[in-house]
C-alpha positions as CSV (number, residue, x, y, z in Angstrom):
1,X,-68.2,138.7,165.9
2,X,-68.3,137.9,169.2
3,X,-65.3,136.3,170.9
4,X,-67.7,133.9,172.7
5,X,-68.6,130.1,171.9
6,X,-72.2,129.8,171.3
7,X,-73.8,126.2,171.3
8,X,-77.1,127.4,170.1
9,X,-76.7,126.4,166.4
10,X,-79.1,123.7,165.2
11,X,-78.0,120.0,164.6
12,X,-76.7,120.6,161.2
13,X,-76.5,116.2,160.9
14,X,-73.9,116.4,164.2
15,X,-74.3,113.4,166.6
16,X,-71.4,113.5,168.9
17,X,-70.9,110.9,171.0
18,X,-67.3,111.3,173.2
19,X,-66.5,108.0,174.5
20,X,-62.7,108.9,174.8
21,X,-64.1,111.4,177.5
22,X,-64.5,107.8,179.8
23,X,-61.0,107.7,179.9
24,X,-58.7,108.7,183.0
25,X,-58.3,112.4,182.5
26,X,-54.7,112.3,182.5
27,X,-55.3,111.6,178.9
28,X,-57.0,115.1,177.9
29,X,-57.7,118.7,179.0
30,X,-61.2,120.4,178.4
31,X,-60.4,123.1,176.3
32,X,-62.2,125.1,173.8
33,X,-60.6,126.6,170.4
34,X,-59.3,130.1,170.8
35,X,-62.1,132.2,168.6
36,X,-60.5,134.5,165.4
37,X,-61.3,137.7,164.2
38,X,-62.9,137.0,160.6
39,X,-63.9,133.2,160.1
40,X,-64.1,132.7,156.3
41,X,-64.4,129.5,154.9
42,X,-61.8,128.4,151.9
43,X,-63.2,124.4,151.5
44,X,-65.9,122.4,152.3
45,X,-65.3,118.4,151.3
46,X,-69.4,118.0,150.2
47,X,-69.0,114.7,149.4
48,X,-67.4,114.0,152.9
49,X,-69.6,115.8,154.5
50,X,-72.6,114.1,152.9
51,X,-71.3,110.6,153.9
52,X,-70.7,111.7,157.3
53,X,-74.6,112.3,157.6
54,X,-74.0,116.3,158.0
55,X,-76.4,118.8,156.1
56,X,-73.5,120.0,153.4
57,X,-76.1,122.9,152.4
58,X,-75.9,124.6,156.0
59,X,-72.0,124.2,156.7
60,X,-71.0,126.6,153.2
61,X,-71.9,129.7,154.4
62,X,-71.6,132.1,157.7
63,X,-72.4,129.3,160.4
64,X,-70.2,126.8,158.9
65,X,-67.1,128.9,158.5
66,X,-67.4,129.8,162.4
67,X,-67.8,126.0,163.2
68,X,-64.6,125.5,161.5
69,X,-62.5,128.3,162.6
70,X,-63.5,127.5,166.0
71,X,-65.7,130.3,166.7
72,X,-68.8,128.5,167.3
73,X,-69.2,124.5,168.3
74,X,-71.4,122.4,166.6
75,X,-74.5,120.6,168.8
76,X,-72.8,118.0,171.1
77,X,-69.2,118.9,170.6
78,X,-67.1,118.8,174.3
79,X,-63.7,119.9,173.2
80,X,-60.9,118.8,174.3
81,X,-56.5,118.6,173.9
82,X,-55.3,115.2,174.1
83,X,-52.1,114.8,175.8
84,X,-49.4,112.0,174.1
85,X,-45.7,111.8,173.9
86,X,-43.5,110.6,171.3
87,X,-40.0,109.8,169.4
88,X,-39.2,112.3,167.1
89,X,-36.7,111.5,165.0
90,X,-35.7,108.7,167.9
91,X,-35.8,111.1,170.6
92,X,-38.5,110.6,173.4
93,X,-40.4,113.8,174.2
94,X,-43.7,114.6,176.3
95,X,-45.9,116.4,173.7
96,X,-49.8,116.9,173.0
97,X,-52.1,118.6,170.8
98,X,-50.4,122.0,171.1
99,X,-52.3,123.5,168.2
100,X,-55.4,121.1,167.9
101,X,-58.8,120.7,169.5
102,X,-60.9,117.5,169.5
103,X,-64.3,117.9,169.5
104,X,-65.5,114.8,169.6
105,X,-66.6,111.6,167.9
106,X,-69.3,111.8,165.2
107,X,-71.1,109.0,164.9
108,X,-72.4,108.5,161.3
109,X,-76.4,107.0,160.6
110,X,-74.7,103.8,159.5
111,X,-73.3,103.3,162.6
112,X,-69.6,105.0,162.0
113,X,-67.9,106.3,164.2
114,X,-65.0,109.5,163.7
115,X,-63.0,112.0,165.4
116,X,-63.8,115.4,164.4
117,X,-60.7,117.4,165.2
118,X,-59.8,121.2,164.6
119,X,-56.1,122.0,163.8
120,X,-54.6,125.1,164.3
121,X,-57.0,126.3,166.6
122,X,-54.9,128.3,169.1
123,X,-53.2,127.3,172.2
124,X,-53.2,124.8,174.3
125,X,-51.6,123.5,178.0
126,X,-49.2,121.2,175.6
127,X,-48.8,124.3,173.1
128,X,-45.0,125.1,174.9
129,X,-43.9,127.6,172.6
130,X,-46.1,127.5,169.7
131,X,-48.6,130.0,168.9
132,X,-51.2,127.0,168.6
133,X,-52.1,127.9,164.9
134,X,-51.4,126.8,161.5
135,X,-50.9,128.5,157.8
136,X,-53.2,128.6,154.9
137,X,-50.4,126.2,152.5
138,X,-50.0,123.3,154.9
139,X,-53.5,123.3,155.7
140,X,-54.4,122.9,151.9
141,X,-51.7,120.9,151.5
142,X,-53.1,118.6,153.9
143,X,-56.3,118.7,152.3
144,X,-54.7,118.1,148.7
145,X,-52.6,115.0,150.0
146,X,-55.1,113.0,152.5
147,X,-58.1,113.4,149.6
148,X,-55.6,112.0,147.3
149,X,-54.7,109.3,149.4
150,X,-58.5,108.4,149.9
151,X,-58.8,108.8,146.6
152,X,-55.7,105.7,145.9
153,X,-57.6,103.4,148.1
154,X,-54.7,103.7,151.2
155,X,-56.3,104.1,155.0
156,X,-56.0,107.8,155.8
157,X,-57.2,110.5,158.2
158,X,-59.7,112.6,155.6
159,X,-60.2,116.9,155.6
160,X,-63.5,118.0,155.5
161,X,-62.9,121.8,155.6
162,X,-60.4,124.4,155.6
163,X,-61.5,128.1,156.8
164,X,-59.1,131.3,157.1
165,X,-59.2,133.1,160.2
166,X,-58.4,136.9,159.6
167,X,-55.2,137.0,161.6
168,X,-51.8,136.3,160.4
169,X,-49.1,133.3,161.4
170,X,-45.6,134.3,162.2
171,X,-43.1,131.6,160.9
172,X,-40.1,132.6,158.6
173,X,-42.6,135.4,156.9
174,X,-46.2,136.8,157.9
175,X,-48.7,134.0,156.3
176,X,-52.5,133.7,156.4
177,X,-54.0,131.9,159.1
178,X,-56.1,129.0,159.1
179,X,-57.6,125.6,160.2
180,X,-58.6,122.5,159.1
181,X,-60.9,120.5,160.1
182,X,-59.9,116.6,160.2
183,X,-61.7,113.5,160.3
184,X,-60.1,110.6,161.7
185,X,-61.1,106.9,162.8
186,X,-59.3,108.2,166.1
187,X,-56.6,110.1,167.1
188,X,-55.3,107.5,169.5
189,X,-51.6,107.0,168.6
190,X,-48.6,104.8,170.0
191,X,-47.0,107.8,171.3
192,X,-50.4,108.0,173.8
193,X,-49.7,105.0,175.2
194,X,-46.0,105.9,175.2
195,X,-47.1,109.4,177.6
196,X,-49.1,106.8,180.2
197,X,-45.6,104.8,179.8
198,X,-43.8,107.2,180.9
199,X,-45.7,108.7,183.8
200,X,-45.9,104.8,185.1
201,X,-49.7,104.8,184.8
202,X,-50.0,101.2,184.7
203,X,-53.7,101.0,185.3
204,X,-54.4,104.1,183.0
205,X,-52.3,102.2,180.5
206,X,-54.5,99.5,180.9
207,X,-57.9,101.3,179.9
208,X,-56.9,103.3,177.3
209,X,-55.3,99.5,175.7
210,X,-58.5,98.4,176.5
211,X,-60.8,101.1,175.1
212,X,-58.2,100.9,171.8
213,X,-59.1,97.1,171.6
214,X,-63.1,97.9,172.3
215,X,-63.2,101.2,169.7
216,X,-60.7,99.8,167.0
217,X,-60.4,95.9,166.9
218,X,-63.5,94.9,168.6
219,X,-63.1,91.4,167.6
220,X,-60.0,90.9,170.1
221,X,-62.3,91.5,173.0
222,X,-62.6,88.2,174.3
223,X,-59.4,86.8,173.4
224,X,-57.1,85.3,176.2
225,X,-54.3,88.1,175.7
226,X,-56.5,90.8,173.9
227,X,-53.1,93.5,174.3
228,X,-50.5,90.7,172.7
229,X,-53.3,90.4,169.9
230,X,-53.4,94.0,170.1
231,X,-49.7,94.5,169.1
232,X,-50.1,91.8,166.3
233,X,-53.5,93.8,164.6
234,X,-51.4,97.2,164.8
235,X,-48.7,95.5,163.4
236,X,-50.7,94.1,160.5
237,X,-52.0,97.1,160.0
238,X,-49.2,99.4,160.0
239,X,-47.0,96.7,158.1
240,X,-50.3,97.1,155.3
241,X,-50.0,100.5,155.2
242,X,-46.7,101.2,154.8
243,X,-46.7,98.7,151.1
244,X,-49.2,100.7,150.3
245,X,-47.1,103.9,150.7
246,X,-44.3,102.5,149.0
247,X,-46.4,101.1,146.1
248,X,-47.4,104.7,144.9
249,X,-44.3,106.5,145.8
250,X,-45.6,108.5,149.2
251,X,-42.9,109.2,151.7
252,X,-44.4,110.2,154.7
253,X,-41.5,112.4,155.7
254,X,-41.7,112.1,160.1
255,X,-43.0,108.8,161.0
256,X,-42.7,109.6,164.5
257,X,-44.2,107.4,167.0
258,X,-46.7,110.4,167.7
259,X,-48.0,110.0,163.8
260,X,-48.3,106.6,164.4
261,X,-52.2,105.8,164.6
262,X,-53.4,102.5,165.7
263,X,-56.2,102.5,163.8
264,X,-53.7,102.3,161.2
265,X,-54.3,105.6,159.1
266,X,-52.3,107.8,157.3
267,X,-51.9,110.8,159.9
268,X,-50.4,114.3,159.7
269,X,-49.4,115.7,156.3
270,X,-46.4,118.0,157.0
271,X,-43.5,116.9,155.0
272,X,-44.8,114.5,152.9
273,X,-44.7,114.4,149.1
274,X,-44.4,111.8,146.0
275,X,-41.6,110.7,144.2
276,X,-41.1,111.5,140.3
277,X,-37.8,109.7,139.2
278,X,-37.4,106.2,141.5
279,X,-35.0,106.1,144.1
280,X,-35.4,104.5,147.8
281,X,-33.1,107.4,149.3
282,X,-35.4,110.1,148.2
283,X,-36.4,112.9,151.1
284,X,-37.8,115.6,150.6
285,X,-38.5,117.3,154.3
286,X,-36.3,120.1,155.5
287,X,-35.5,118.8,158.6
288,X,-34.5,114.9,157.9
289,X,-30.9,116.0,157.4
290,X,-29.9,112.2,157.8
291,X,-32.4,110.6,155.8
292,X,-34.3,108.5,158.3
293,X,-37.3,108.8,157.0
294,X,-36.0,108.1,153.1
295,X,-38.8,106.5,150.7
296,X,-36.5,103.1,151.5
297,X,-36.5,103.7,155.0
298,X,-40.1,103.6,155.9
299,X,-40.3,99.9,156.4
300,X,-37.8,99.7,158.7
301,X,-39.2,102.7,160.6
302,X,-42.2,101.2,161.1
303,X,-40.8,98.4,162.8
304,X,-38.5,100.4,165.1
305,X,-42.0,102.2,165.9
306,X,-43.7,99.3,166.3
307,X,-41.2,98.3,168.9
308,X,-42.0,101.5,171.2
309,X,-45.5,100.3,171.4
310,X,-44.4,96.7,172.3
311,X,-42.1,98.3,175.0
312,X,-45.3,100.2,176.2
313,X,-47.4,97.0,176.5
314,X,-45.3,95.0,178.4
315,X,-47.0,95.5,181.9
316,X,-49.9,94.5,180.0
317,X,-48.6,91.1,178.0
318,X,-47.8,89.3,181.3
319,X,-46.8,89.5,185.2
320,X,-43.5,88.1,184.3
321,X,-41.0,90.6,182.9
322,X,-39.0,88.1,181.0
323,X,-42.1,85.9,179.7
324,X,-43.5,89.6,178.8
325,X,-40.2,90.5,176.6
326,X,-40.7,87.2,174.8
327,X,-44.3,87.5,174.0
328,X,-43.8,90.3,172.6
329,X,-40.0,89.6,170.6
330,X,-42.0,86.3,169.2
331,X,-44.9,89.3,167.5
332,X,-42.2,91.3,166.4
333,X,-40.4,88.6,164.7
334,X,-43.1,88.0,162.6
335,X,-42.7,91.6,160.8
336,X,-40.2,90.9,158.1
337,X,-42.2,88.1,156.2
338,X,-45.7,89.8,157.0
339,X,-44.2,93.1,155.0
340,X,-41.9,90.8,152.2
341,X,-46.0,89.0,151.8
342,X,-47.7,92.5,151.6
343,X,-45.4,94.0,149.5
344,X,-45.2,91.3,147.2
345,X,-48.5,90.6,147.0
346,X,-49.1,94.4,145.6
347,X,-46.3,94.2,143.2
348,X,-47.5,91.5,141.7
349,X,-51.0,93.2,141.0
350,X,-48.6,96.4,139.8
351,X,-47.4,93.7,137.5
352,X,-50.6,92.1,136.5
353,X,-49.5,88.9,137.8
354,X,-52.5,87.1,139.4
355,X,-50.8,84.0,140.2
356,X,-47.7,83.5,142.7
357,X,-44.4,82.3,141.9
358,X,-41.1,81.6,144.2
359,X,-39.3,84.9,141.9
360,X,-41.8,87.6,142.1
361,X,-40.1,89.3,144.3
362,X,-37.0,89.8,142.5
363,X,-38.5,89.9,139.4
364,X,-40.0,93.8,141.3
365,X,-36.8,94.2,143.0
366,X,-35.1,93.5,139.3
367,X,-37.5,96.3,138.0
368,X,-37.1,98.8,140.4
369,X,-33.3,98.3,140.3
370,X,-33.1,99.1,136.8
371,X,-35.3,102.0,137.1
372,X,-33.2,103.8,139.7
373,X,-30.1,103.1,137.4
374,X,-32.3,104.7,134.6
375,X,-33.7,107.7,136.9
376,X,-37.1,106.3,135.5
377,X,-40.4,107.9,136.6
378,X,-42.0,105.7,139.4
379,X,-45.6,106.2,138.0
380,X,-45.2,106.8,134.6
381,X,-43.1,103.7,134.5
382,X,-45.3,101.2,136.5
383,X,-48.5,103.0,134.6
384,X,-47.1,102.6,131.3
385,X,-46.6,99.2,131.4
386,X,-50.1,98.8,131.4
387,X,-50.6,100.2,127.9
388,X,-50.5,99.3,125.1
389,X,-48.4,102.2,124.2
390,X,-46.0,103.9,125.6
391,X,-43.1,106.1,124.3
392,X,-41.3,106.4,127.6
393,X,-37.3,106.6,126.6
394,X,-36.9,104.2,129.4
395,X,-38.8,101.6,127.9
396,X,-35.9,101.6,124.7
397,X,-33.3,101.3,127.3
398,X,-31.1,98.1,127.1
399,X,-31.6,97.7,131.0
400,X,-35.2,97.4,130.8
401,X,-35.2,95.2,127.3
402,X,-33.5,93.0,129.4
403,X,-36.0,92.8,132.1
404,X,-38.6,92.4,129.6
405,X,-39.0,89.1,128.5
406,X,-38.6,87.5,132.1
407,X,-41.9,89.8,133.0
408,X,-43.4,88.7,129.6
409,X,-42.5,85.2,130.4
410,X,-44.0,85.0,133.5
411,X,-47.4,86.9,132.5
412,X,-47.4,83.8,129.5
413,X,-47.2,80.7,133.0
414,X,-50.4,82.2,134.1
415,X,-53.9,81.4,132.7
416,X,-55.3,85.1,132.3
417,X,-54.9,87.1,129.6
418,X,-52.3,89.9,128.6
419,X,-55.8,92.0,128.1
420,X,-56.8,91.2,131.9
421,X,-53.4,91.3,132.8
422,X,-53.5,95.1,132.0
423,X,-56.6,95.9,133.4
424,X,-55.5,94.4,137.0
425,X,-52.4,96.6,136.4
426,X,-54.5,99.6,135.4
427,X,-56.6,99.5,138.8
428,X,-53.4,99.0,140.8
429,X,-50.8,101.5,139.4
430,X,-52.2,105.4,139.4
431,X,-52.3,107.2,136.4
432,X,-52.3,110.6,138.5
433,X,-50.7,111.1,141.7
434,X,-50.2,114.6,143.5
435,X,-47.3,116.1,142.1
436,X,-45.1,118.2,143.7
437,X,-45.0,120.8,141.6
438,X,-48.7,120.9,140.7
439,X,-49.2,120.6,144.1
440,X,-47.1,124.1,145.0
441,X,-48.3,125.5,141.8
442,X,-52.2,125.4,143.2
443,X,-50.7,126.3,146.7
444,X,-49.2,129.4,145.1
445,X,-52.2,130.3,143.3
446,X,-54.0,130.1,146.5
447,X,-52.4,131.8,149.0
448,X,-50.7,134.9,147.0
449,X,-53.3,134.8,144.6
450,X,-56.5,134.0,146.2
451,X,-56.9,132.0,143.1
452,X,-58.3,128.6,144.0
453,X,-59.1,126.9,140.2
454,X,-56.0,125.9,140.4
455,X,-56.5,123.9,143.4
456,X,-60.1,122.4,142.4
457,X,-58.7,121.0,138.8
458,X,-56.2,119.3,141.3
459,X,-58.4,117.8,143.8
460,X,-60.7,116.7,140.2
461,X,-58.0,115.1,138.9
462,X,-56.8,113.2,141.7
463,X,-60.4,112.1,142.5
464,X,-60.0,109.6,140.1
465,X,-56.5,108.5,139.9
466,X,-56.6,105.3,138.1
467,X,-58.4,107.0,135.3
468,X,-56.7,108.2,132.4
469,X,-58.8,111.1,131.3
470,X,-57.9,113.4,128.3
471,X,-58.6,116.7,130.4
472,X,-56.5,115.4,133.2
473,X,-53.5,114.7,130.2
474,X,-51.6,117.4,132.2
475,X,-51.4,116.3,136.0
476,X,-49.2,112.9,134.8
477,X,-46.5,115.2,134.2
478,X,-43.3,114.9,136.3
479,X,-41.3,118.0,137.0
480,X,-38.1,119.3,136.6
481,X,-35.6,116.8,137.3
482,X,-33.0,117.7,140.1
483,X,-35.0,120.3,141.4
484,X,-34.1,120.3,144.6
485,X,-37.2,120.6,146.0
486,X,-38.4,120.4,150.1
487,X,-41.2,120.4,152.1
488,X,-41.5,121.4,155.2
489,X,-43.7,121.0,158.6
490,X,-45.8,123.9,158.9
491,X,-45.0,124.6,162.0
């Protein structure tokens, strides 16, 4: 294989068009992937593909595998490394895509429009360190994990491929090398904003707020203080997120402001996983020895993020320092009744309640209290209250016969019945959910084994999450209980 990009392939259903190229240049660096020795291709998302407009057919075999190991760019593609900062666990830090290439923005017949990025492509200027590429597991993981969340109805950055490159990745042992290929509504994150911050690019800072406003929240255009209206839409966004996390279990593991998107996606699948037994402390990444990033934590996370990107917009919100710092303290005050209405609002689906009442709240918060007490499964719990029945040994216990009759009395002060009660509580709490140890178990199989059934009866069960199907019977299993297991970055 030659070690040279050729741009000669034919359209394939590409139809880049790079607007984030219009943007000062401090933002980016041309660069092209580094090219690998033996470009096979593990994955292919068909069903992605096909809704992206691309020719699924011609992207299986030889040609497709060198698109998304790098080797070859697809027609239209002008690569490039995006340059952002961020605070990682709440320390500020200059960063950039040190292992990812952006090729561009496909835009979709029906008018879509999507970042088409390659990660762990090789190095980059913002690489530092790092050898710029990525392992077979995390990249599967990813692709396991953002499917899945597509899959639950919660806004996330999508994988449309994962292709091994013939070399090995040095990290604590030799592993297989690969990258996936990710599709995102942009890759534009608080942290970018926070890098023009930094350097004092005021008028940089202004376009790329601007072009954010234009590509993301075209509707704020013309208002009087489109970046103020800016900070509130992120915030709405991120705040509706974040429920949505917590009402399936997901703990992101680093919500740095660098995975922060302001499209308000899901972004960057490292240490992430799903809770089994209930418990807002739960972490599960390596390297949150404090807990920051706890299941519990996340709302309050996204707030202190969401103050970064306020402190970034100042210049922006008005001429006036002071009348800046309270145009934007008045938005952020708004954040703890916009997530106590989001969140509630989803419980009360989780409990088939279609109606609102002053104690719905605590009636969850009640719940969930007992259920920590009680070690309780967070999905099998929430999902089983659906049916009719359910022999969970934490539906006997005298904790949750207590709670009982206050849910049952409140389902009776509501005009729908228990029947449609269930069914808005069967659409709304997962019967599947990716867990951890099937995940690892299809990881294993993978990568040691070169085994990958394993890995598509996952993705075919979590396809279809809400759906309790016989064959899937096995995927609602929890695991072991105190198993002490982590995840880890992948890098």
């Amino acid at each position: 294989m030659s070690s040279k990009h050729q741009d000669s392939l034919p359209s394939q259903g590409w139809n880049f068009d790079n607007t984030f190229l219009t943007l000062p240049d401090s933002l980016y660096v041309r660069q092209k992937p580094v090219p690998v020795k033996k470009p096979a291709l593990v994955i292919l998302n068909r069903t992605l593909a096909q809704s992206l407009g691309l020719d699924a057919d011609s992207l299986v075999g030889t040609q497709g595998a060198e698109i998304f190991a790098g080797n070859r760019l697809p027609k239209g593609a002008d690569p490039i490394a995006q340059a952002y900062a961020g605070h990682q666990f709440g320390h500020f830090t200059m960063l950039g895509d040190g292992r990812a290439i952006l090729l561009g923005e496909h835009v979709t017949p029906d008018g879509g429009r999507f970042d088409i990025q390659l990660k762990g492509s090789g190095r980059t200027p913002f690489s530092r360190r790092g050898d710029g590429r990525a392992a077979l597991g995390p990249m599967l993981r990813e692709y396991i994990i953002s499917e899945a969340m597509h899959a639950l109805g919660i806004p996330t950055t999508r994988s449309l491929a994962v292709a091994t490159t013939g070399e090995p990745v040095h990290r604590e042992t030799t592993l297989s090398g690969a990258v996936l290929t990710r599709v995102a509504g942009s890759h534009i994150r608080v942290g970018t904003l926070e890098y023009l911050a930094a350097k004092g690019d005021t008028e940089d800072l202004r376009a790329l707020a601007l072009y954010t406003v234009r590509r993301h929240y075209p509707e704020l255009t013309e208002a009087a203080n489109p970046f103020l209206e800016l900070l509130g839409a992120v915030m709405e966004r991120q705040v509706r997120l974040v429920t949505q996390w917590l009402h399936v279990g997901f703990i992101h593991g680093v919500m740095n402001t660098d995975n922060v998107s302001l499209c308000g996606e899901s972004i960057d699948y490292g240490p992430c996983a799903f809770m089994d037994a209930y418990n807002p402390a739960t972490v599960f990444s390596s390297i949150d020895r404090d807990g920051r990033y706890a299941y519990g934590n996340q709302p309050s996370i996204a707030q202190w993020n969401l103050t970064r990107l306020a402190e970034t917009l100042l210049p922006l919100l008005h001429e006036n320092g002071e009348k800046a710092m309270e145009l934007a303290q008045d938005t952020l005050e708004k954040f703890p009744e916009l997530f106590r209405r989001h969140w509630t609002t989803g419980m009360r689906a989780k409990l088939g309640l279609f109606t609102e009442e002053g104690g719905d709240a605590a009636l969850s918060q009640d719940l969930l209290k007992v259920m920590q007490e009680n070690g309780a499964d967070f999905t099998l719990t929430l999902r089983g209250l659906a049916e009719e029945k359910s022999d969970l040994p934490f539906f006997r216990e005298a904790d949750f016969m207590n709670w009982r009759p206050r849910w049952e009395a409140r389902l009776s002060r509501q005009a729908q019945s228990f029947e449609e009660s269930r069914t808005l509580m069967r659409a709304h709490n997962p019967a599947i959910i990716p867990r951890n140890h099937q995940v690892e178990e299809a990881l294993r199989a993978a990568t040691l084994n070169n085994d990958l059934r394993p890995l598509h009866s996952l993705l075919a069960a979590l396809s279809s999450p809400f759906e309790d199907r016989p064959e899937h019977a096995s995927y609602r299993e929890p695991g072991p209980l105190d198993s002490g297991y982590q995840t880890f970055c992948g890098t």
